[in-house]
C-alpha positions in Angstrom: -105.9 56.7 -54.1 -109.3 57.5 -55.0 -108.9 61.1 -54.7 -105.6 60.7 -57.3 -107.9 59.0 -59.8 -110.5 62.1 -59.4 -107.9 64.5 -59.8 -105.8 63.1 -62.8 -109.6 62.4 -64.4 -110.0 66.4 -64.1 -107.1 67.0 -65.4 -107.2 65.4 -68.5 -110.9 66.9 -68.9 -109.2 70.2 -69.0 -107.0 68.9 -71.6 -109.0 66.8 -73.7 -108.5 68.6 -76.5 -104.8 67.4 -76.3 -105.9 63.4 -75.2 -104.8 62.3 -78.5 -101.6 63.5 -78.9 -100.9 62.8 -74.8 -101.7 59.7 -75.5 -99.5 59.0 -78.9 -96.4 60.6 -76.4 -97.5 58.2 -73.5 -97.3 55.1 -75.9 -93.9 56.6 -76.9 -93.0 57.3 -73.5 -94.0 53.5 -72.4 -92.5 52.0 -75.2 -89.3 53.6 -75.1 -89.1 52.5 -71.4 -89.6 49.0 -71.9 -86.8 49.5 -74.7 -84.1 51.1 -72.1 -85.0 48.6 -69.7 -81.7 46.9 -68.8 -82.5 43.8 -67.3 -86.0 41.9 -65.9 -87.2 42.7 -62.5 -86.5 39.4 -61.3 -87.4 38.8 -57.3 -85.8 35.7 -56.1 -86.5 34.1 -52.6 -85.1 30.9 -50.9 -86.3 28.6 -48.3 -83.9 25.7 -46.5 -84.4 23.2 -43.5 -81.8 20.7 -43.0 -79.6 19.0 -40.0 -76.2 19.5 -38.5 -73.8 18.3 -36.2 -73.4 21.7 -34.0 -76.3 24.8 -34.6 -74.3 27.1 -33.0 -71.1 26.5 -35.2 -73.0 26.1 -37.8 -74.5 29.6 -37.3 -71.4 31.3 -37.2 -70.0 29.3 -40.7 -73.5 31.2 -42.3 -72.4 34.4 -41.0 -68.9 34.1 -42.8 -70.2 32.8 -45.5 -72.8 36.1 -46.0 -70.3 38.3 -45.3 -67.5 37.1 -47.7 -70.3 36.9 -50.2 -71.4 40.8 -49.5 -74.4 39.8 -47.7 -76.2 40.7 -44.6 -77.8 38.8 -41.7 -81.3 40.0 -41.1 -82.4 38.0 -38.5 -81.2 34.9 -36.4 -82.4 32.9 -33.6 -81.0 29.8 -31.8 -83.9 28.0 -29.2 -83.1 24.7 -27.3 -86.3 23.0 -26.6 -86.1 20.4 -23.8 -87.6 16.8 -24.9 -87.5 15.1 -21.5 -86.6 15.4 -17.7 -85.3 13.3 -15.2 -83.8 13.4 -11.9 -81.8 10.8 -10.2 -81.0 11.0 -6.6 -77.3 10.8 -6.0 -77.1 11.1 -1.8 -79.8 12.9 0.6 -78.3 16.5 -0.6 -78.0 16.1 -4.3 -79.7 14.9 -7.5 -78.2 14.0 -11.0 -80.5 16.2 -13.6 -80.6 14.1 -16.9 -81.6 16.7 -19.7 -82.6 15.7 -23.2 -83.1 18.9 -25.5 -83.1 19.7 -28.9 -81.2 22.8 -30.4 -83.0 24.8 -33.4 -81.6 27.9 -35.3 -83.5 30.3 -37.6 -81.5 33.0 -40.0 -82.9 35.1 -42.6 -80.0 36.5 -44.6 -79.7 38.8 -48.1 -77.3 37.4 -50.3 -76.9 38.9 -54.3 -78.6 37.7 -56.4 -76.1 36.4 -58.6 -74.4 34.2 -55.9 -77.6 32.8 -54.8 -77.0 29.4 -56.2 -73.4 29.3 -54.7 -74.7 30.1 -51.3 -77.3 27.3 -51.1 -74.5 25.2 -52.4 -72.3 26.0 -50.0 -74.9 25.8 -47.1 -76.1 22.2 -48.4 -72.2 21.2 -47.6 -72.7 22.3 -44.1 -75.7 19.7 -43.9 -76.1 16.1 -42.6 -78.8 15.8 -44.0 -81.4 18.8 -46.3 -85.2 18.0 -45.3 -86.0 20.5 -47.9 -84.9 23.3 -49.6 -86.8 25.5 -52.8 -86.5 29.1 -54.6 -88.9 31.2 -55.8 -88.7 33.5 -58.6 -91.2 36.6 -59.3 -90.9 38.7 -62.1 -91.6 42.1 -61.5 -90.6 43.6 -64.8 -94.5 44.9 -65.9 -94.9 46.1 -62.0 -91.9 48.4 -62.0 -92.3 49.6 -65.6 -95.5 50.6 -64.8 -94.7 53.0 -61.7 -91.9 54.3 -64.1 -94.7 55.3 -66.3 -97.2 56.4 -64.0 -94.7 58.2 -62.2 -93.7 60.3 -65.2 -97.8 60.8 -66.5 -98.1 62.6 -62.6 -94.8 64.8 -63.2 -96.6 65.9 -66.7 -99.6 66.6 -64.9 -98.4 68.5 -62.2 -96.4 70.9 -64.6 -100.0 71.2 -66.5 -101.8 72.3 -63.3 -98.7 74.8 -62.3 -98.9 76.6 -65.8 -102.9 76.4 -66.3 -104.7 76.1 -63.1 -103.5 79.1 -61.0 -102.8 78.9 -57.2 -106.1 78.3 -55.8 -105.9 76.0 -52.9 -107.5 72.9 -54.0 -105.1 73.0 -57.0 -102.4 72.9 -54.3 -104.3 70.1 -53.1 -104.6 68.4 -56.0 -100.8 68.9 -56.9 -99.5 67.8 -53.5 -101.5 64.7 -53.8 -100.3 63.6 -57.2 -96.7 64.2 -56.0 -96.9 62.0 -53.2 -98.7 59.7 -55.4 -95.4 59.8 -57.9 -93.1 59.7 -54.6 -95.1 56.3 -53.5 -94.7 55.1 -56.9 -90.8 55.7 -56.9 -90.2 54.1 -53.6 -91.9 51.2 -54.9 -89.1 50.7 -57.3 -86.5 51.3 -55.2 -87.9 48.5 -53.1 -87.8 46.4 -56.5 -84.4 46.9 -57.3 -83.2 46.3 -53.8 -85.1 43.1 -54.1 -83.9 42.1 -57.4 -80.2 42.9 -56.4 -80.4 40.9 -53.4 -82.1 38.0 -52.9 -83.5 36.7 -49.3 -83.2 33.5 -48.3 -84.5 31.8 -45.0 -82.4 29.2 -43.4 -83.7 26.4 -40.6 -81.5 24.2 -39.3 -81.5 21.7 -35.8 -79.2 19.1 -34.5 -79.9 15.5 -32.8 -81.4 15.7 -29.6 -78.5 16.2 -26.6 -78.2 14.8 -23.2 -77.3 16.9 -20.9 -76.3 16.0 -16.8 -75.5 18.1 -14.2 -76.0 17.3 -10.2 -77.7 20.1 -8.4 -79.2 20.1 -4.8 -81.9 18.0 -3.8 -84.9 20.0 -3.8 -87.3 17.2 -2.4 -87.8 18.4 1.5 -88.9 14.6 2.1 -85.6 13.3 1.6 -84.0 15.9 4.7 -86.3 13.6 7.3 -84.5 12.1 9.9 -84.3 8.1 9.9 -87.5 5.9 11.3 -85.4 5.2 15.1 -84.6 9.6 15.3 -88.3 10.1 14.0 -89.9 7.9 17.1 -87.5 9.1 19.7 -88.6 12.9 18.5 -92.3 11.5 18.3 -92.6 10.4 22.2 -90.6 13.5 23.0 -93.1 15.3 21.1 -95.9 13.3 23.0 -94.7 13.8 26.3 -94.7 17.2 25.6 -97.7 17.5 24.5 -99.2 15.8 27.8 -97.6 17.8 29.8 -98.9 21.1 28.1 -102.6 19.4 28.7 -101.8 19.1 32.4 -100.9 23.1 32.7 -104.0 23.8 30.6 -106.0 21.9 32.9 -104.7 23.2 36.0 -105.8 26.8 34.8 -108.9 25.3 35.2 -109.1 24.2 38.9 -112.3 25.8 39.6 -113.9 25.0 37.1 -112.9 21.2 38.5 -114.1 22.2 42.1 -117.5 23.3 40.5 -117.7 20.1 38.9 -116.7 17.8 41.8 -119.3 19.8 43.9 -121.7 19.7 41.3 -121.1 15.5 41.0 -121.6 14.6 45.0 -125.0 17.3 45.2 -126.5 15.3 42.3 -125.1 12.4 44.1 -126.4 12.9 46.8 -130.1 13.4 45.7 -130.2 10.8 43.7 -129.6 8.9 46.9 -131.8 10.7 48.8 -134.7 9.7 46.2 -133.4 5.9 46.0 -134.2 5.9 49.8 -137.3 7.3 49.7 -138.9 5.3 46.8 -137.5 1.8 48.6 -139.7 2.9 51.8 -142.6 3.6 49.6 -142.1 0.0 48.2 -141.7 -1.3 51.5 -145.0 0.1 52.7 -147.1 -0.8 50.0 -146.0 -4.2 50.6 -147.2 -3.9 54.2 -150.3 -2.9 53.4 -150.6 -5.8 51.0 -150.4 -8.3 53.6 
């Protein structure tokens, strides 16, 4: 943008001497524009939230609605978002899955502009009940007739720089910038009459909360134990088995048992052996006593 400004500001140094009478032309130019222009660039935009019985039929009522009115759907979106969760057990293999959700749909839609008022009319009679609805209007009348203007000052000074300025490369520069300048400038207004002809318009809309059931299998691996008499029987089973491993572990370990029962009657017998001996020292010190 900056290097627009730089270039149309050399330009019109180069053709100073003709400011005046540019700019007399330019006020005609503008002028007559505003005159010719048909109707006011008027943007209108449209918000609604309300309740229904059904989203999803509601949904499809909107989409017949837009089309017999020569609209378009732009964007829609239906979400259920669960409230609550239970489960209720029904037999060992199944549960009852209680569901509470609520339903939500989103559509963006272009209508024209003209039937904008009928179509919120027409949706409100779809509604239990309208939480909100508003429209907003933005006139873009001094927006558009100013790219119209700029965009024919660049087309003037692009023919100036062809007939004066030669074929030097930075004039080429210069040129291509300003045209893309006056292209930017023209999509612009397409953008505003596609907006002015039709208008958008935003549509929420939910239902009451549902309940839902449906039994599926039990997923709690508790409930698939066996009764308390099964359990016990399986649990001396289970103990007896056990013992019985412990008695083949031990008996891999027989010498170790030797070793041990050898090791219990040497100690035993030293022990005695020192018993004996301290009860004759006893004895004699007694003797000598007397």
């Amino acid at each position: 943008m900056k290097r627009n400004i730089i270039a149309i500001a050399i330009i019109l140094t180069i053709f100073g001497c003709n400011s005046n009478k540019n700019d007399k032309a330019n006020e005609l130019r503008i002028a007559d524009e505003a005159a010719t222009l048909a109707e006011p660039k008027i943007i209108k935009t449209a918000d609604m939230r309300f309740r229904v019985k059904n989203v999803q039929n509601t949904k499809e009522q909107l989409s017949q609605t837009i089309k017999a009115q020569g609209g378009t759907v732009a964007e829609f979106s239906i979400e259920s978002v669960i409230q609550e969760t239970q489960k209720v057990k029904q037999s060992v293999d199944s549960v009852k899955e209680i569901t509470a959700y609520r339903t939500e749909g989103y559509l963006v839609a272009k209508v024209p502009s003209e039937k904008l008022d009928d179509f919120t009319n027409t949706t409100a009679k779809m509604a239990v009940f309208v939480d909100n609805q508003s429209m907003k209007m933005d006139d873009q009348s001094h927006t558009y007739l100013s790219n119209k203007s700029k965009a024919g000052n660049r087309l003037d000074a692009v023919d100036q720089m062809g007939k004066l300025a030669g074929k030097k490369s930075s004039n080429v520069e210069t040129a291509l910038n300003i045209k893309d300048d006056y292209v930017d400038k023209r999509i612009q207004n397409l953008s505003i009459d596609s907006k002015v002809k039709y208008s958008t318009i935003t549509l929420n809309f939910y239902q009451d909360n549902t309940i839902k059931t449906v039994v599926i299998a039990n997923d709690n691996v508790n409930d698939y134990k066996p009764d308390f008499g099964n359990r016990f029987w399986l649990a001396i089973v289970n103990g007896w088995t056990i013992f019985r491993e412990i008695i083949l572990a031990l008996s891999n370990l027989w010498m170790l048992i030797l070793v041990g029962i050898g090791i219990y009657f040497i100690a035993r017998h030293f022990i005695r052996k020192n018993k004996l001996a301290l009860d004759l020292a006893t004895k004699n010190l007694v003797n000598q006593s007397k």
